[in-house]
C-alpha positions, -999 to +999 in steps of 0.1 A: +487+208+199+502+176+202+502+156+233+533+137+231+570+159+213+600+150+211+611+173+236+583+177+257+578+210+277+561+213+311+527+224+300+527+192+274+536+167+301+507+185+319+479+179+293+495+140+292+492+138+333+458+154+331+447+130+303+457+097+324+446+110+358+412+124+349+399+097+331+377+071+349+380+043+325+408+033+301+406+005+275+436-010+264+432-019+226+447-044+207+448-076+192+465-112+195+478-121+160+460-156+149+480-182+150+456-212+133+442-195+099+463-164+099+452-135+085+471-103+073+480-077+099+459-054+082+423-069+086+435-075+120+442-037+126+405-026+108+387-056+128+403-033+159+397-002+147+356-010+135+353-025+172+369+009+188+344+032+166+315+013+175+326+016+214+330+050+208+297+055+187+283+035+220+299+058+241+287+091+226+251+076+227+256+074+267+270+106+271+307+101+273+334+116+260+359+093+246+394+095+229+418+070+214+458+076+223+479+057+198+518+067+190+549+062+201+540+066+242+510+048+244+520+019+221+558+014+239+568-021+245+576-012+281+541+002+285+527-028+266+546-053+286+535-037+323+496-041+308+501-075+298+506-071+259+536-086+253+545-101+221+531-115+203+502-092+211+498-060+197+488-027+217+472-003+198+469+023+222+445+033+251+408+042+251+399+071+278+366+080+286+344+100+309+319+126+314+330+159+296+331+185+315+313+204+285+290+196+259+313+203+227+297+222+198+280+198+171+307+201+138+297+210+105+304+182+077+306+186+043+272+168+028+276+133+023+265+136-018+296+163-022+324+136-014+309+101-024+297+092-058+277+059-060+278+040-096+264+009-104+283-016-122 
């Protein structure tokens, strides 16, 4: 279930207020748009995103739990400016993490040679 709707109900605005207020750390994530040798906005946004999965590879490694909040709430220009991301910095979202309360179950995933085909050139 999604945390954010368009008409959120009490129990949704729960999970939200239980998502900010029971995580230790947050990381705001973003990225200030180069202004000498600029670059497109796109290898800006993967440069972010490959620096959050390796935090959160990091983090998993230590024993956290972590979770990345993008979308409409956690990316608002009010929100951004009250952080300190105003424009023309871009906030990506938030970064929570803590120690889960549980261990989740290890996933299954479909064998690497099933989805990726290697050929030489």
């Amino acid at each position: 279930m999604p945390l954010i709707h368009q008409n959120p109900t009490e129990k949704s605005l729960e999970a939200i207020r239980n998502l900010i207020l029971n995580a230790p750390v947050w990381i705001a994530i973003g990225f200030t748009p180069r202004q000498e040798k600029p670059m497109p906005e796109w290898e800006e946004l993967a440069a972010v995103s490959m620096a959050a999965q390796n935090i959160h590879l990091m983090a998993q490694a230590q024993g956290l739990g972590a979770l990345w909040k993008s979308g409409a709430v956690w990316t608002h220009p009010e929100l951004a400016k009250h952080f300190g991301w105003a424009a023309p910095n871009k906030l990506l979202g938030f970064y929570f993490m803590g120690y889960p309360k549980a261990n989740p179950q290890p996933r299954t995933h479909i064998a690497l040679e099933e989805i990726v085909v290697w050929q030489e050139v």
